[in-house]
Residue, then its C-alpha position, 0 to 999 in steps of 0.5 A: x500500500x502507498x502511503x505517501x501522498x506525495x507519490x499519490x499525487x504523482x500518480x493521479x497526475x500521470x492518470x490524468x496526463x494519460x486521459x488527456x494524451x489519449x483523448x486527444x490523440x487522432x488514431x482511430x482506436x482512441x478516437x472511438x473509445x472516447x465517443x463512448x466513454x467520457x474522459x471526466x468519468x476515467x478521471x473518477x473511475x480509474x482513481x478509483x481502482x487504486x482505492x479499491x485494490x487497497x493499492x492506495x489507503x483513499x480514505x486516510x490519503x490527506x490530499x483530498x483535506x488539501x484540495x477540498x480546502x486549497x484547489x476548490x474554493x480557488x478553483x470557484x474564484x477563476x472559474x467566476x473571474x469572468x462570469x457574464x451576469x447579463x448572458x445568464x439572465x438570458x438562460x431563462x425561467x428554466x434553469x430556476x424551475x429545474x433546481x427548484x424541481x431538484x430540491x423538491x424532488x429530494x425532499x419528497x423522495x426521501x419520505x416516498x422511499x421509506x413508505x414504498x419499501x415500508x410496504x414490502x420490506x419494513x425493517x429494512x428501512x425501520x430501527x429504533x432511537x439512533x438507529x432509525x434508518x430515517x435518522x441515516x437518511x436525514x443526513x444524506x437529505x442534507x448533502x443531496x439538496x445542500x453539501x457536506x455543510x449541510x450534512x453535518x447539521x443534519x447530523x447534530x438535529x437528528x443524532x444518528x449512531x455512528x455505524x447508520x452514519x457511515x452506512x449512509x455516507x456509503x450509500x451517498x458516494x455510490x448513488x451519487x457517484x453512479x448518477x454523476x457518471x451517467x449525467x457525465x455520459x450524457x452530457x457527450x449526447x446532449x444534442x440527442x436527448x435535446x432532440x428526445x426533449x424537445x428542447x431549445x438549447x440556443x440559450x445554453x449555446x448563448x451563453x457558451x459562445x458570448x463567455x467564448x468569444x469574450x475569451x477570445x477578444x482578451x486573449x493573449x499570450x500569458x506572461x509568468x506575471x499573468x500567471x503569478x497574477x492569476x495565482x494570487x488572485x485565485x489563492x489570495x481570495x482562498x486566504x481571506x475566505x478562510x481567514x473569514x471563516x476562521x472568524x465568522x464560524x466560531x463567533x456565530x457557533x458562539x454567540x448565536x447556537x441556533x443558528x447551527x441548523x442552518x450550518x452557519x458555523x461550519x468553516x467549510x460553507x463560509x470558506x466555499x461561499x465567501x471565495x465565490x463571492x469573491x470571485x464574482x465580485x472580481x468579475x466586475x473589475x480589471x481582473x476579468x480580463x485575466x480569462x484571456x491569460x488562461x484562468x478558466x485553464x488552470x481552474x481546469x487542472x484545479x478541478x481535475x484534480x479535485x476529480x481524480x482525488x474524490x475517485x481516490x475515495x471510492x471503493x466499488x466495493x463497499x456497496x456490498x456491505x450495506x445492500x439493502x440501505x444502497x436499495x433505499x438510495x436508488x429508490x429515492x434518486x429513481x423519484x429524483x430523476x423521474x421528476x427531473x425528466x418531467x419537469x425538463x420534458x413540460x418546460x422543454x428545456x436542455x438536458x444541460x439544465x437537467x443536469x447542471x440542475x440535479x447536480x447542483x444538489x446532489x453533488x454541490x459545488x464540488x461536482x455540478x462545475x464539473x458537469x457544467x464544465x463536461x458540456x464545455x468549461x466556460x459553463x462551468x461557473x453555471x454549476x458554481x452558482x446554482x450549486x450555491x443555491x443548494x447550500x443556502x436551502x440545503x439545512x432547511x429543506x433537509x430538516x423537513x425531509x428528515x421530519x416527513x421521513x420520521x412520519x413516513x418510517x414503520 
């Protein structure tokens, strides 16, 4: 077993070298691999292997504390470096009614999922006192609309034991990881599902060639000072937005405890919400023209490697020591998805915002960039923002599921 996360590191950045060599090479053989199998899914998957092999320990690695706290919130400042607040008005009424339809759906399937297997199998989603499966699944409520912030005020509202905790944190990685992939996937036939849609994607396209051609009227050359400057900004708004939280999260955790269910005094979601902020505030100065020096390029490498070390934590095998909950959790995201591809289908809307909607809760801010980003990079800062929206409601529409699952469980 390899225990040095510098040699771990070394080989998660010769996987990803190896993706994007082949990805782009022009053999045939290779040209056809990738037409069925998105280069982001190999970026998880075949980190992935290591972990499962137990060739690399994933779970006590300590790159992803590192990327998680440094690469992610100063990816979500470049990637924001440059957002275009006019184009995105234009994307309309849908992108709003789809993550509304996300939070909702989670929030109803939750409860639906306990009655339905309540039916036919009453002790697999029964328990008693901190062993109630609805306690487990209260948590998982909390990532699936919000992120891990949510989760962990979730987790101290409704007191789950430890051993459902970790059960649900399993189910978690496996269903949401199995629906990121596919999200992922489709994401490469999106002109195909937009024809199944019925669906107008000119206001995604919109909005993709204004971010392009704006790169592409400021780009130039990029100098070791654009680089320096791009790095300074990216890492400096990281600095002052965890010297915020270092402050912000102990005083309202001090001062103001009731505050904690709405996970107000958890670092993480000030450190996630102050850098985009930030990022989107330097989106109206002279720093925007930095995109064209390459910042959504090393925003890229950043969220790629965030990508390669959440695989790391995954083991394909761990979903058989808990397969009865894992049949919870893909019952509850079977609701989830159906209703995603109602509301798309009535709306006609693109599978981008389907996506990019789902996702946003689901995965948070970690991953519904990334599968902006699988349609083309400049829509990455859509998924920044509307995963932003899930961390505001996350806590509160997590704390009614847990309640409706309470009422719902046998």
């Amino acid at each position: 077993m390899i225990t040095n996360d510098a040699v771990v590191l070394g080989i998660l950045l010769a996987i990803l070298a190896l993706v994007f060599q082949t990805s782009d090479s022009p053999r045939p053989f290779w040209q056809r691999f990738y037409t069925y199998v998105p280069a982001t899914l190999l970026c998880y998957f075949l980190p992935s292997l290591l972990n499962t092999s137990g060739l690399v320990d994933g779970a006590n690695s300590g790159l992803y504390p590192v990327v998680s706290r440094y690469l992610l919130p100063a990816s979500l400042v470049l990637f924001t470096l440059s957002v275009d607040f006019g184009a995105f008005r234009r994307l309309g009424r849908a992108s709003i009614l789809l993550f509304a339809a996300s939070a909702v759906s989670i929030m109803l399937g939750g409860p639906l999922a306990i009655w339905l297997l309540a039916q036919v199998a009453p002790d697999l989603v029964g328990g008693q006192g901190p062993e109630a499966v609805w306690r487990g699944m209260a948590t998982m409520a909390g990532t699936w609309i919000g992120g891990g912030a949510n989760q962990t005020a979730l987790k101290e509202v409704f007191q789950p034991s430890d051993r459902l905790f970790s059960a649900f944190v399993t189910v978690d990685i496996f269903v949401a990881n199995l629906w990121l992939a596919l999200l992922i996937y489709g994401a490469g036939r999106s002109q195909t599902i937009d024809r199944w849609l019925g669906a107008d994607a000119s206001a995604v396209e919109d909005v993709k060639q204004r971010v392009i051609e704006q790169a592409e009227a400021t780009r130039r050359i990029p100098t070791v000072t654009d680089f320096i400057t791009i790095l300074a900004l990216g890492f400096g708004a990281t600095a002052i937005a965890h010297a915020l939280a270092d402050w912000i999260a102990p005083f309202i955790d001090t001062n103001y405890p009731a505050l904690k269910q709405f996970s107000l005094n958890a670092p993480f979601f000030w450190i996630i919400g102050m850098a985009t902020a930030l990022g989107i505030g330097l989106s109206f100065t002279r720093a925007r023209k930095l995109e064209g020096a390459g910042a959504s390029k090393i925003a890229t490498i950043f969220l790629y490697v965030m990508i390669a070390t959440i695989g790391l934590k995954a083991d394909v095998l761990a979903i058989a020591e808990q397969p009865g909950l894992i049949l919870v959790g893909v019952v509850w995201m079977a609701f989830h998805v159906l209703i995603m591809i109602v509301v798309c289908r009535l709306l006609r809307a693109p599978y981008f915002f389907l996506a990019v909607g789902s996702m946003s809760c689901i995965g948070g801010p970690a991953s519904a960039p990334i599968v902006a980003a699988a349609f083309h990079p400049a829509l990455a800062p859509v998924g920044v923002l509307m995963a932003i929206m899930g961390y505001a409601v996350g806590t509160y529409m997590g704390y009614v599921c847990g309640i409706l699952m309470q009422l719902a469980s046998p």
